[in-house]
Structure formats: structure tokens, C-alpha cells
N, C-alpha and C positions, 0 to 999 in steps of 0.2 A: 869898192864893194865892202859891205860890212860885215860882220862875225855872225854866224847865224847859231854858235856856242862859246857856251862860260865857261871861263876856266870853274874846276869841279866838276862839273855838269856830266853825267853819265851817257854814254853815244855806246854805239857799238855798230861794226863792218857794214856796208853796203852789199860787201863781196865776200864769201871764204878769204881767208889765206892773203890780204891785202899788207900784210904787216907780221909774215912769220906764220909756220907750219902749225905754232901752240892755240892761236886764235881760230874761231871759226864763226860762221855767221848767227850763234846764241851767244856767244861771249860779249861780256861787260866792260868795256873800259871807262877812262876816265880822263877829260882834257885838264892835263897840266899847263899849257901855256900856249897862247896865240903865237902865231906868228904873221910878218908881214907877207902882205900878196907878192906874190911872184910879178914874172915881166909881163903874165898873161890878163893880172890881174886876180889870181884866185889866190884868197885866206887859205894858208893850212893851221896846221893844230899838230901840237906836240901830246900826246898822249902816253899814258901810265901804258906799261906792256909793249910799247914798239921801239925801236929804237933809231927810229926818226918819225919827220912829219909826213903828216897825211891830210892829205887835201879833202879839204870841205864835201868837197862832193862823195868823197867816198867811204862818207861817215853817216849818221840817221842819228836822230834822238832818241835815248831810250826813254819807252813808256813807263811811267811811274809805276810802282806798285804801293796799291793801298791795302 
């Protein structure tokens, strides 16, 4: 499976509360570093504000603002 985010890249929750009481599903974060798939096969992602990874799926891209 491949990275479906860059490190930098601004994402924010799929869910409330997936990564600590402080985040909520408006909040902005920010992928610091890939990491390898798991045994199931799924990329997670090391992000600014949590204090571990979080798996692909439970992430969304955030829309740009112009």
C-alpha cells in the first residue's frame, strides 16, 4: 500500500477525539513522518499534536485555503 500523505502536508481527524481530548474534528494538524505498514498492511503517519501514529484511514486531507 502506498502513502496517500506527505510529510508537511496538513490532514486533520476523520473522528473527534482519535488522538487526545485537545483535538477535535475542525482541528489542523500536520504529518511529520511516515511510517511503515503494519502486519495488516495499512501506512500510519506520525503527526504534530498526537503522541503517536495514526493510521491512514483515520486521517482526511485538508482543503486548501485560498
Amino acid at each position: 500500500m502506498s502513502y496517500k500523505f506527505k510529510v508537511r502536508q496538513p490532514i486533520r481527524p476523520k473522528q473527534p477525539g482519535f488522538s487526545g481530548a485537545q483535538n477535535n474534528s475542525a482541528s489542523v494538524n500536520e504529518v511529520v513522518r511516515l511510517v511503515p505498514a503494519d502486519q495488516i498492511g495499512e501506512v500510519s503517519y506520525r503527526i504534530k499534536s498526537a503522541a503517536f501514529g495514526v493510521r491512514g484511514s483515520e486521517i482526511a486531507a485538508q482543503a486548501s485555503r485560498i
